[in-house]
Structures are given as C-alpha cells and as structure tokens.
DRENDO-1510 file (C-alpha; in Angstrom, 1 decimal, always signed):
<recs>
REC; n; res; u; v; w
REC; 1; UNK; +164.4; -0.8; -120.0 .
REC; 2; UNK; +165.6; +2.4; -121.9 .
REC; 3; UNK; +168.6; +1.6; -123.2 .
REC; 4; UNK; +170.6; -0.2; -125.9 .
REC; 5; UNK; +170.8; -3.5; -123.4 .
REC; 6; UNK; +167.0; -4.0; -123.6 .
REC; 7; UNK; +167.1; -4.0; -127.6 .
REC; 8; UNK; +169.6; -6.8; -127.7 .
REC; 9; UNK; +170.0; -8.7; -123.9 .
REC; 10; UNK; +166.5; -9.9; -123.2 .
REC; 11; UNK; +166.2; -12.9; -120.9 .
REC; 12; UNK; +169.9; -12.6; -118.9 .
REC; 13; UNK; +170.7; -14.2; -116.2 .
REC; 14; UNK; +173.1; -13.7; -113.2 .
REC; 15; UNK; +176.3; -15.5; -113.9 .
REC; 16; UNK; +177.3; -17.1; -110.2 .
REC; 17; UNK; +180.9; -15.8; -110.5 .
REC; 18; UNK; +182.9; -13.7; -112.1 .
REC; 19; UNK; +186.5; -12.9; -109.8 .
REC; 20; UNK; +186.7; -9.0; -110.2 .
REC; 21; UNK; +189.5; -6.2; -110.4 .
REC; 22; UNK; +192.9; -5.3; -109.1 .
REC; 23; UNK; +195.0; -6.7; -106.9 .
REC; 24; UNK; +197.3; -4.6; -104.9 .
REC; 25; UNK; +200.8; -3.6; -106.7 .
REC; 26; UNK; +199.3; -3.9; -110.0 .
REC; 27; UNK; +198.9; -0.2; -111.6 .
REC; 28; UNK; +197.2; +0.4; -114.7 .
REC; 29; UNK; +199.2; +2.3; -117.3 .
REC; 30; UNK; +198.9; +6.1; -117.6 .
REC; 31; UNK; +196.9; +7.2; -120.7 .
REC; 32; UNK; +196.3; +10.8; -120.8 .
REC; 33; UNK; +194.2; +11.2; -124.1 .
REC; 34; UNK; +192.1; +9.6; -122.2 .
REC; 35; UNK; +192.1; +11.5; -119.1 .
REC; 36; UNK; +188.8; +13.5; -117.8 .
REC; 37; UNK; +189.2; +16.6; -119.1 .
REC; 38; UNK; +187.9; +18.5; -116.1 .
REC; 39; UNK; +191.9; +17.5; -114.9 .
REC; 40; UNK; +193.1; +19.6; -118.0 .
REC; 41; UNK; +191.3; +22.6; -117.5 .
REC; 42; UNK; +191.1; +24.9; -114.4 .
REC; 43; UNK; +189.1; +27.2; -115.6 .
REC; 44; UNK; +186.0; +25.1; -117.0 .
REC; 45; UNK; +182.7; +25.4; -115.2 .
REC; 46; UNK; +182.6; +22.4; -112.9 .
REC; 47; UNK; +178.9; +20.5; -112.0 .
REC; 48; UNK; +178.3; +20.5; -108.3 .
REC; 49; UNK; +178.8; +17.2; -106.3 .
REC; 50; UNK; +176.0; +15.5; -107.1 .
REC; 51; UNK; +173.0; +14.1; -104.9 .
REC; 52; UNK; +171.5; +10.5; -105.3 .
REC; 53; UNK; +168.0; +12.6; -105.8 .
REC; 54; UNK; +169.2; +14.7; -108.4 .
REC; 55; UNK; +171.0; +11.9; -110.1 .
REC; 56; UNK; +168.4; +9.8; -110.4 .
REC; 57; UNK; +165.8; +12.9; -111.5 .
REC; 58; UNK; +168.1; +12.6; -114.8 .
REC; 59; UNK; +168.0; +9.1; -114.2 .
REC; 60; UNK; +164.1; +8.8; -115.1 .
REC; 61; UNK; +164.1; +11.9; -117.5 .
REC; 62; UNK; +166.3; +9.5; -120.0 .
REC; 63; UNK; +163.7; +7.1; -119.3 .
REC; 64; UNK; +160.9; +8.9; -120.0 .
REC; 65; UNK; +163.0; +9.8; -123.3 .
REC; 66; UNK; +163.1; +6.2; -124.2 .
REC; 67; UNK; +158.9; +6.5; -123.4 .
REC; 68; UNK; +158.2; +9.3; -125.4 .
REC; 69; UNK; +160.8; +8.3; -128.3 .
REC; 70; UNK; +162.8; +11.5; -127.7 .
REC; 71; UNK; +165.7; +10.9; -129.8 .
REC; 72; UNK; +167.1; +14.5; -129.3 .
REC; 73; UNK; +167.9; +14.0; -125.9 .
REC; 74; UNK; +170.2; +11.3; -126.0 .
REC; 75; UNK; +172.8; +13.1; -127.7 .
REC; 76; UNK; +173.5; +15.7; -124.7 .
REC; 77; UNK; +173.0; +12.8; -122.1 .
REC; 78; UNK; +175.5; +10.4; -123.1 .
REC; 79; UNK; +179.1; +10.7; -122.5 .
REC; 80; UNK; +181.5; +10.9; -125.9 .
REC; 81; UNK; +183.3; +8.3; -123.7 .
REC; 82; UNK; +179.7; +5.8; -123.5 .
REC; 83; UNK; +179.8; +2.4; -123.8 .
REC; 84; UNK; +177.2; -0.3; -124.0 .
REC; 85; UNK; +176.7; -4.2; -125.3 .
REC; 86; UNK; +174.3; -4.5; -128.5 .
REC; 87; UNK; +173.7; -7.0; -131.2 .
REC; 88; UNK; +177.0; -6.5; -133.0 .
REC; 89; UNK; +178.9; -6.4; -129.8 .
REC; 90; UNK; +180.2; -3.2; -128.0 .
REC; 91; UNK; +178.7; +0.2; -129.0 .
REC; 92; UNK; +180.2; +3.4; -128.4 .
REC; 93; UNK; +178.0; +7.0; -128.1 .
REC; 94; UNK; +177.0; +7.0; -131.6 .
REC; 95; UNK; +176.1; +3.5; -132.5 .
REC; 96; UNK; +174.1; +3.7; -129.0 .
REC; 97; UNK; +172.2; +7.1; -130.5 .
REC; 98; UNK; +171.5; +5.1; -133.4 .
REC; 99; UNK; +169.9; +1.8; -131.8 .
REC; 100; UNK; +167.6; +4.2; -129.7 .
REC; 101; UNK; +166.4; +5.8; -132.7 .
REC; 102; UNK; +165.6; +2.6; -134.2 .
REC; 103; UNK; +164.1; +1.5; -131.0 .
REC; 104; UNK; +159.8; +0.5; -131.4 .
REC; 105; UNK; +159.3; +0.1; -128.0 .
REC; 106; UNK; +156.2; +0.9; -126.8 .
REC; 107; UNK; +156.4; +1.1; -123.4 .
REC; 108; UNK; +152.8; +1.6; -121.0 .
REC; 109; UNK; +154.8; +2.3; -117.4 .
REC; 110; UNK; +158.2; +1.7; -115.1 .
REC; 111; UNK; +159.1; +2.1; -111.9 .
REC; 112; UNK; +162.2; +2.3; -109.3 .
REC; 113; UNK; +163.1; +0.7; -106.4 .
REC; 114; UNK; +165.5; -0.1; -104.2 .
REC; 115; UNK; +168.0; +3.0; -104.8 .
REC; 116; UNK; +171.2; +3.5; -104.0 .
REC; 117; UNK; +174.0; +5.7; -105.0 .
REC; 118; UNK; +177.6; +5.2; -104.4 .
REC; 119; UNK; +181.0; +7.2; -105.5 .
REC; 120; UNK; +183.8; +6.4; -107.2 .
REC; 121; UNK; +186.1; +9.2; -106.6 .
REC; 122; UNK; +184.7; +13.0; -106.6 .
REC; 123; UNK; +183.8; +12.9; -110.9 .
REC; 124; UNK; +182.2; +8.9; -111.3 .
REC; 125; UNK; +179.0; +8.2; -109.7 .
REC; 126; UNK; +177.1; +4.5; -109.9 .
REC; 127; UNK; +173.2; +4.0; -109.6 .
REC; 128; UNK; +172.3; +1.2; -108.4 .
REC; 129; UNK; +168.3; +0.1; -108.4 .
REC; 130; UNK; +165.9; -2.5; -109.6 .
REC; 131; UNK; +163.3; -1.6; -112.1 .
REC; 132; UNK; +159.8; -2.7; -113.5 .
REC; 133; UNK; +158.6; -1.8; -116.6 .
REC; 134; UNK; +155.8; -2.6; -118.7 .
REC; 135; UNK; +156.9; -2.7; -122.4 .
REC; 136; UNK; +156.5; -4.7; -125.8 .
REC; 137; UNK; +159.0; -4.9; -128.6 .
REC; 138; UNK; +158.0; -6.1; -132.3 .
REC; 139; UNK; +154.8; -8.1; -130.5 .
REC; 140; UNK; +157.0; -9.5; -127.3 .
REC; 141; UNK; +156.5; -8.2; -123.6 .
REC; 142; UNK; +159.9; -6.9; -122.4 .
REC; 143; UNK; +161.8; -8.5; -119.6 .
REC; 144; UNK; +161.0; -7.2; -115.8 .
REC; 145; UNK; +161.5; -6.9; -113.1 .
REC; 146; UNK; +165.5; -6.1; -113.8 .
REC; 147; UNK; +168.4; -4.8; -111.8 .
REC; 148; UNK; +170.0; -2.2; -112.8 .
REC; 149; UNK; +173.1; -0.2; -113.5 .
REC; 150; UNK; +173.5; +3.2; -114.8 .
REC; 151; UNK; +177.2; +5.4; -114.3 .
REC; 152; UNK; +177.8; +8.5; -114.9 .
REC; 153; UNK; +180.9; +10.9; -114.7 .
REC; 154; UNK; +181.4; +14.6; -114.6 .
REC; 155; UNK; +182.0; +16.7; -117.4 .
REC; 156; UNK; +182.4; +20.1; -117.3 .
REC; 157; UNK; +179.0; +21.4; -115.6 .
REC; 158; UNK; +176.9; +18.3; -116.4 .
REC; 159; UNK; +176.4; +14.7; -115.3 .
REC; 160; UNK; +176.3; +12.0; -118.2 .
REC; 161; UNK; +175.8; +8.2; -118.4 .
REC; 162; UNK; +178.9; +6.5; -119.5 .
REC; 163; UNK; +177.2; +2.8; -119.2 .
REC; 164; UNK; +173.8; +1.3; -118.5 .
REC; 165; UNK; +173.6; -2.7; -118.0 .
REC; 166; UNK; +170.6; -4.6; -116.9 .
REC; 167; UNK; +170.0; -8.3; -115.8 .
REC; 168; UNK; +166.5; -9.8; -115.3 .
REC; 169; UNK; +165.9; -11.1; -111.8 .
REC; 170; UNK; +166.6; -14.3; -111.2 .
REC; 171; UNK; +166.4; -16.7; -108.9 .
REC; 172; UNK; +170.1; -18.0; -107.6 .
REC; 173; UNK; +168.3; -21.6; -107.5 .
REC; 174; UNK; +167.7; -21.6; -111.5 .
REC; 175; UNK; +170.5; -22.7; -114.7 .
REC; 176; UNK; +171.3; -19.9; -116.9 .
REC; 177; UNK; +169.4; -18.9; -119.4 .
REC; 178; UNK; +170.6; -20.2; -122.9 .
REC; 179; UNK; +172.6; -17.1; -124.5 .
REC; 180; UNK; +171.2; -15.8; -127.7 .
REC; 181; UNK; +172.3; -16.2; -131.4 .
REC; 182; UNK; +173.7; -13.5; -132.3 .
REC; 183; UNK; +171.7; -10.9; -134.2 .
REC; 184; UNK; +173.0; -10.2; -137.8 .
REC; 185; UNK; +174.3; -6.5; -138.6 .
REC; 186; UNK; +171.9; -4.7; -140.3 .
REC; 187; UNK; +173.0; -2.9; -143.7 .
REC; 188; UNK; +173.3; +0.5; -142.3 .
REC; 189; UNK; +173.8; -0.4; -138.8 .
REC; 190; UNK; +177.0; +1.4; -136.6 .
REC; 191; UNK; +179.1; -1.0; -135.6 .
REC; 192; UNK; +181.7; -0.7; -133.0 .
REC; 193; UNK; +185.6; -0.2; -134.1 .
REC; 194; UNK; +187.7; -2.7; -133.7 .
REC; 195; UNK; +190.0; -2.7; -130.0 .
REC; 196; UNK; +193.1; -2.8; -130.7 .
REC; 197; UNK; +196.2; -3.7; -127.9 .
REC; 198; UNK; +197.5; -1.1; -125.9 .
REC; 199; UNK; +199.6; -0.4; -122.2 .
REC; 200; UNK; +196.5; +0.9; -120.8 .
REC; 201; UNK; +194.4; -2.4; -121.7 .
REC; 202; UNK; +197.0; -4.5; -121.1 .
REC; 203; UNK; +197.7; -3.8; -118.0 .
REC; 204; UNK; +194.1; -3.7; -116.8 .
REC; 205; UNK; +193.7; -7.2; -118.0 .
REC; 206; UNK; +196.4; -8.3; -116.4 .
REC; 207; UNK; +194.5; -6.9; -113.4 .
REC; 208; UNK; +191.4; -8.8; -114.5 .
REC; 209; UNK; +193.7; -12.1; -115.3 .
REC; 210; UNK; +194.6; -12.1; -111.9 .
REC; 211; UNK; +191.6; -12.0; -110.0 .
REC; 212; UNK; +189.7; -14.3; -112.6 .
REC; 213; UNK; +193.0; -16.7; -111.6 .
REC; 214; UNK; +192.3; -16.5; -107.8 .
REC; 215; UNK; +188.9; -17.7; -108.3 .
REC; 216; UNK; +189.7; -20.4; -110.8 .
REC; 217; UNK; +191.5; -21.9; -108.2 .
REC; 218; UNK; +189.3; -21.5; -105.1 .
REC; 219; UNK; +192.3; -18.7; -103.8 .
REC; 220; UNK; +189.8; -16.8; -101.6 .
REC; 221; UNK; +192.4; -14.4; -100.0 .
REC; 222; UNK; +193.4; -13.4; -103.9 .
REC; 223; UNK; +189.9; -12.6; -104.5 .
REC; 224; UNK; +189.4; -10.4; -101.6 .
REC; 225; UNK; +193.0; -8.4; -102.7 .
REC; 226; UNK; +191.2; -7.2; -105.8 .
REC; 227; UNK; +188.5; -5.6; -104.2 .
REC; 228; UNK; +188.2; -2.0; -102.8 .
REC; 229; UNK; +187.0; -1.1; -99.4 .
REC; 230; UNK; +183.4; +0.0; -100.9 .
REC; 231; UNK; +183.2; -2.9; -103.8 .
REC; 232; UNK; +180.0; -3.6; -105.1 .
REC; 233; UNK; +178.8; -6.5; -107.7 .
REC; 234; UNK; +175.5; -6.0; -109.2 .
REC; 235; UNK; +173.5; -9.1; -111.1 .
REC; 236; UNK; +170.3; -10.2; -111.7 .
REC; 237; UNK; +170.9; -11.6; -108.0 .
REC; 238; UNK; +170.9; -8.1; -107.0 .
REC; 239; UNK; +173.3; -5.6; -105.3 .
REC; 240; UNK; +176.4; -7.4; -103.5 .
REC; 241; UNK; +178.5; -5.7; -101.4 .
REC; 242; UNK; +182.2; -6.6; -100.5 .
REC; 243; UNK; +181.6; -9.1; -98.1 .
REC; 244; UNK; +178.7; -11.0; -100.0 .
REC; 245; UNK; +180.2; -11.1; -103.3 .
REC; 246; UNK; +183.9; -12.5; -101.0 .
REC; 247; UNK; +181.4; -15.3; -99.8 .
REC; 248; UNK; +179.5; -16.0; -103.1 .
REC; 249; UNK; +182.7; -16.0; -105.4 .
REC; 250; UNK; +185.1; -17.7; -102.7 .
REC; 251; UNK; +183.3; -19.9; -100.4 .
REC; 252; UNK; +180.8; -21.3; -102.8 .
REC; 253; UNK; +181.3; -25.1; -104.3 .
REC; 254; UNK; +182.8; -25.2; -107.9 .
REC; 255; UNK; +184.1; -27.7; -110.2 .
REC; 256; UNK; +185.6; -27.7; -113.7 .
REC; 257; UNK; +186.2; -24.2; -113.6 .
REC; 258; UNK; +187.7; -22.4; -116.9 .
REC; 259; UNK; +187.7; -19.3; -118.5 .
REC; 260; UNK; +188.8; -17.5; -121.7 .
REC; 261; UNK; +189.1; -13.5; -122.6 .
REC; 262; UNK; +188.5; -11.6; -126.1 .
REC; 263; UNK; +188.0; -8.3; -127.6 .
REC; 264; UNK; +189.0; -6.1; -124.2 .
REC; 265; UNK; +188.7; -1.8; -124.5 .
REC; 266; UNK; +190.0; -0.4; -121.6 .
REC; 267; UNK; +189.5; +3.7; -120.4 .
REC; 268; UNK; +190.9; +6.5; -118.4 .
REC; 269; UNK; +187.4; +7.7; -116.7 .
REC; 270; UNK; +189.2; +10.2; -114.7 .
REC; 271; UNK; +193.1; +10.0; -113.2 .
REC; 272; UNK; +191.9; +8.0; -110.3 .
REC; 273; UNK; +189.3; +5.7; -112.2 .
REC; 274; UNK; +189.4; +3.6; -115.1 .
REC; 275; UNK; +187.2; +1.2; -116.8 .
REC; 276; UNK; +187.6; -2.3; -118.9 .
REC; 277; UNK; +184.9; -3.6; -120.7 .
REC; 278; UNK; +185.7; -7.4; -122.5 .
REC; 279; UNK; +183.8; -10.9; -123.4 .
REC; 280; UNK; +184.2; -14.0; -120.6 .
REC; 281; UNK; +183.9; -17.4; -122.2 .
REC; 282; UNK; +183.3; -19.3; -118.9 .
REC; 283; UNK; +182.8; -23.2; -117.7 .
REC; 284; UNK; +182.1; -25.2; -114.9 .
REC; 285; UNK; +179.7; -25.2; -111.8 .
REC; 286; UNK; +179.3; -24.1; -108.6 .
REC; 287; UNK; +177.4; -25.2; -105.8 .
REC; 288; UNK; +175.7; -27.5; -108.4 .
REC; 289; UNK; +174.8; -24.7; -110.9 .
REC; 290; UNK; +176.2; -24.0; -114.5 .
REC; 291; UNK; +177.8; -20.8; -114.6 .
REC; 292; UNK; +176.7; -18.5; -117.7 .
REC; 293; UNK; +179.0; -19.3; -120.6 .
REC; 294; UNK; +179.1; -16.2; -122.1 .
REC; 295; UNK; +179.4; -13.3; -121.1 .
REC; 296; UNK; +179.9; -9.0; -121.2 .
REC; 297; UNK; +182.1; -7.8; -118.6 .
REC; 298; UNK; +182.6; -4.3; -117.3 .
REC; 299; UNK; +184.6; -3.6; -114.2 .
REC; 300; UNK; +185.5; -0.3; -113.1 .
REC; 301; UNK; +189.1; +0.3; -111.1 .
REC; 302; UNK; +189.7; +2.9; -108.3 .
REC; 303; UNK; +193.2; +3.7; -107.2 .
REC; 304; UNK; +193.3; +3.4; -103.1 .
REC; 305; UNK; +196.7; +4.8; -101.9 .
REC; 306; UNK; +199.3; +3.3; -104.7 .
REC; 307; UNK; +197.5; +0.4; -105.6 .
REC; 308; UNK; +194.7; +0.0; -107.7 .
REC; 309; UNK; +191.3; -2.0; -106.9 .
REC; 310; UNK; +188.3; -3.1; -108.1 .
REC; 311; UNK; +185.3; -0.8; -106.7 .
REC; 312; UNK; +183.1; -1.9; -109.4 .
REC; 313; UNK; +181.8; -4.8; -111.3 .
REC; 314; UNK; +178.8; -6.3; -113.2 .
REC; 315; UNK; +178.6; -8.6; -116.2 .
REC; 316; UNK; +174.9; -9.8; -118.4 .
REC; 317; UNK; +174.9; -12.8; -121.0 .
REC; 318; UNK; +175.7; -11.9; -124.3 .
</recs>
C-alpha cells in the first residue's frame, strides 16, 4: 500500500461498529480559514468535473511513485489540507512527505479491483476499491489483499488526495486483531501539532457524540438520522452502503457497549463538506464478537438541505 497507513497500520482489522455522522438539526460551525479556496476566488482556473477513470489514472500514478520511490511527486499530489494516521498519531502534508521518503518498501506488483467512485458535493470525490500488492518492509511481506480509501478535493485546476486509509480483509467471523504498541518517535521525525478546541470541532463532535450515542444504546432510528441519502462505510469488510451499514450497526446483537473520544481535528473541505478525524476507545461485543478497541476515525459531513449528514465514514486500528 503506498501510503503513510502501510508504514505504521499493518495487520487491521474491521471494527464491527462505529455509529457515524450528523443527525439532522445539528450544523457544524462556520470556519472560513478553512474554506476551499476555489469559493474565494472567481477567477482561478477550475479542474474539470472529474471522471472515475481519470481519478483513478492519478490514483495508480501515486502508486507507482510509492514503487519507484519517487519522492518528488508527492509534494504536488497531496493537499496542504492532507491528513493521514502514522506511528506518532495524525500526520499532516508534511510529516506524510517525510514518512514516504523514509519508506524502504520494496514493492514487486499491485493491483485494483472492485472500483467505485462516488461524490461528495461538486469539489470532494471518494475512491473506493480493494487492492493487492506484493511488497516487503525491513524483511516482512506487507498486508494484502486490503480495502481501500483514497479522497480527494479540487483545488484550483488539479485533483489531490486529502486522506488514504486501508484495512486488511477480514473475515466478519474472526476477533480483532491485537492493536500495535505504539512505535516510538524517531529523533528527527515530524510529528503532528497538537489539536487544540474549537466551534468548528466542537460542533462536529457533538455530531459524532450523537450518533456514537444512538448506537450505544441499540436506537436504530438515531443511527439512520445521521446518515446521508448516498452514505457509504468502508472496512476491511468491504464497501457498505446506507442500508447495509443501518443493518450491521443497528440490528446486529451487542452487549457491554462503551466508548470514549480524544485528540479530535475537525476541517472545512469545501462550504458544503467537512471532515473530523479523532481516536475511538471502544468496548463490548456484538453478535458474539469483540469490537476493535482502538481505533482512527475519519468521517466526512455533507450538508443536505439545512441539516448536515454523514456521507462518509471509515475507521482502521491504531
């Protein structure tokens, strides 16, 4: 896998859960330093709509980068407002740029399968496919076959990748896998600033609060008001639409259930999309499974009429 959540998420496994996004009435604060700057200025050249072929062409060129150990490229690919999950938590652009450039991967082959596009809006676009590769890092074969995530947003007359998550394919049948220690900072690695509270978080969590409650306690009809007409939830149990992920988060058979929040960052993708990324400290079981403990979250909001929703969610162990 190419990116930053290959060096540091080996071995994850679907979590069996995770109530997602925004239920209607709830609004996320307005934060316009954060806004898409296509909305700011008329007169800067705008990349055309784009197609699921042409997406995924850049797609496999920043794979074939990772290949070929092109650290040039990734500097031009990534958004300035990237995020991603490393060893030292999350990264923004340039710690990402940095753990690429450190990467040793050697990697013989990959492949894609299963793709799908879908839209958030007219400037946020989500990939959606599952991948083998045939790679080794420091000795060790990397994980595969994975499913994957990769979204990217408009900016000015180009497409870049704002996040990329993976999860190994698992079966549903199986316990989670045991989350990793986590991997000491190196002396001159880039680590992540520190989040620090503010209205547009806040109320995004609040969001997230809300829908995580519903599912706490088995409220199927508050699970289904978060989600967006076109909601998708992608894990190493693959690509769920609205009504599967309804069925799997509210009809399946849990006990014990808990969870716990830190270190949330939310964003202002574009005026109509926004995007939280936090860590889940989760227990309990359903339909005799243990639910991943411990996990990275990132779940993307779309506002349908006055409300907002969640259109967009996936989550690996961490």
């Amino acid at each position: 896998m190419k990116r930053i959540t290959t060096i540091t998420l080996t071995l994850v496994a679907a979590a069996f859960f995770a109530a997602c996004g925004a239920p209607a009435g709830n609004s996320p604060a307005a934060n316009n330093a954060n806004t898409n700057s296509n909305a700011n200025s008329a007169t800067k050249p705008v990349a055309a709509a784009p197609t699921k072929d042409a997406l995924f062409a850049l797609e496999k060129s920043a794979w074939e980068a990772w290949k070929n150990h092109d650290n040039k490229f990734w500097d031009t690919y990534l958004s300035d407002k990237g995020v991603g999950f490393g060893p030292t938590g999350r990264m923004d652009k340039a710690a990402s740029i940095k753990a690429m450039a450190d990467d040793k991967a050697e990697v013989k082959s990959y492949s894609f399968s299963d793709e799908n596009m879908t839209m958030l809006g007219n400037d946020v676009a989500v990939l959606t496919f599952k991948a083998e590769q045939d790679y080794t890092r420091d000795g060790k074969k990397g994980p595969s076959p994975v499913w994957a995530s990769s979204v990217y947003v408009r900016d000015g007359d180009k497409w870049k990748e704002l996040l990329y998550v993976e999860n190994l394919v698992v079966d549903p049948k199986a316990p989670p896998a045991k989350p990793a220690a986590p991997a000491a900072a190196k002396k001159d690695e880039v680590k992540p600033a520190d989040t620090k509270p503010d209205s547009l978080t806040d109320s995004l969590m609040a969001i997230e609060t809300k829908a995580w409650e519903a599912w706490k306690t088995r409220d199927k009809a508050g699970i289904e008001a978060a989600m967006g007409k076109g909601f998708q939830y992608v894990s190493g149990l693959g690509v769920k639409n609205r009504d599967d992920a309804l069925k799997l988060w509210g009809d399946s058979k849990c006990e014990g259930l808990d969870y716990k929040f830190s270190d949330p960052m939310g964003i202002s993708i574009t005026p109509d999309v926004s995007l939280v990324t936090y860590r889940a400290d989760v227990k309990g079981k359903c339909d005799g499974n243990a639910l991943s403990p411990s996990l990275w979250v990132a779940s993307f909001d779309t506002k349908e009429g006055e409300a907002w929703k969640n259109a967009f969610y996936t989550d690996v162990n961490r």
